[in-house]
N, C-alpha and C positions, 0 to 999 in steps of 0.2 A: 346810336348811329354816329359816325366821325362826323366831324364838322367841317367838308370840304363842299368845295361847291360843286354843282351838279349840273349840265347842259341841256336840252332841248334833247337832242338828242339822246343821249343816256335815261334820261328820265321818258324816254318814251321805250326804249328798252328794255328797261327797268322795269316800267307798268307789266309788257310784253311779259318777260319773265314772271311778273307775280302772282301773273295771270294761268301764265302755262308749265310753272315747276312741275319737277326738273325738265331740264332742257337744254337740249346742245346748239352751238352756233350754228350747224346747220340749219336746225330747226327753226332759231328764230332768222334767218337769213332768207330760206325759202319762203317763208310767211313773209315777211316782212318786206320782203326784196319782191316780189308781186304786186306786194299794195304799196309799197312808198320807194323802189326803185332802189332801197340799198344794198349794195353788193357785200358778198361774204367777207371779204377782210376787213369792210368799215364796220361790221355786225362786229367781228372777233375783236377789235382795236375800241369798239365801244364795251366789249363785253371784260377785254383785260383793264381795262380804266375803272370800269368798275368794281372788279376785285379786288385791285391796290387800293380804291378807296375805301374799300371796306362794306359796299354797297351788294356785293354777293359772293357768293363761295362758288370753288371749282372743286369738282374732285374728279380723279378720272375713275370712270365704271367700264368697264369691257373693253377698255382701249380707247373711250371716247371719254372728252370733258365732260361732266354734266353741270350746269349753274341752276342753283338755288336761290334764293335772298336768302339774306341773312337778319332782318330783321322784319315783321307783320307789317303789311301796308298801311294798314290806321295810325302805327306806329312814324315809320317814314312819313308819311303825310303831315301825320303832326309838326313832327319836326322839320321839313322841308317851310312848315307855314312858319312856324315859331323862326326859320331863318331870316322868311322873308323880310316878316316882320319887324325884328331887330335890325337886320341890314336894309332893306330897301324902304322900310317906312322907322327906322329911326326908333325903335322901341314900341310907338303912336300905333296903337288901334284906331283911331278919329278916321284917318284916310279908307281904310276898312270898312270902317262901317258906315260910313258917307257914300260908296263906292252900293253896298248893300243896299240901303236905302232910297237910292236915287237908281243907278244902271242895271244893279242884277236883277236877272230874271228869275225870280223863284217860283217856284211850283209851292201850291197848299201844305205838301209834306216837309219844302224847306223852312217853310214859315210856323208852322206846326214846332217843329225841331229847337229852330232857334226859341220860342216862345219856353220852350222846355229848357230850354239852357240859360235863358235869362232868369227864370224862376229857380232854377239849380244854383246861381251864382247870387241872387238875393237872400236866397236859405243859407248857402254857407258865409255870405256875408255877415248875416243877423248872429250866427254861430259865434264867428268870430269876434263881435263887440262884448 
């Protein structure tokens, strides 16, 4: 995924599409423009921002654009976190998971997860010595 930055906006877009590929700016305009008030050329002006950045594909099918993503959600996610991380916490997981520990609300199944991820990351730890 390019390493540009991504808005509020776009990333809720974004979601939209990766939600409902393919999809044309009508589509997500009508939907979206019901539940959140945004109008079709701010849909299309978010949807071309996203192309340039690398963030989905257009191709025209029957005379109409269709958007795709271009790269898996788990994928994006990742790296949208791994962004954050470096940029807005400085490298530092500490703020993360202070943040987890203290404010988030997790359900049995988040805490389940992570339990699995820590025991994932002491095995390959142990690997690696």
């Amino acid at each position: 995924m390019p390493a540009k930055p991504i808005g509020r906006a776009e990333l809720e877009i974004l979601n939209y599409v990766h939600e409902r590929h393919p999809i044309t700016v009508r589509q997500v305009a009508d939907d979206l423009g019901r539940a959140k008030g945004i109008v079709r050329t701010t849909v299309l002006n978010v949807m071309s921002r996203l192309v340039e950045k690398g963030f989905l594909s257009r191709r025209k099918e029957e005379g109409v654009f269709v958007y795709r993503p271009r790269v898996p959600k788990t994928r994006l996610m990742r790296d949208l976190v791994r962004d954050f991380v470096d940029k807005s916490l400085e490298g530092s997981l500490s703020p993360f998971m202070a943040y987890l520990a203290e404010d988030a609300r997790l359900s049995d199944e988040d805490i389940q997860r992570l339990r699995e991820l820590v025991k994932s990351l002491e095995d390959r730890s142990r690997k690696e010595r």
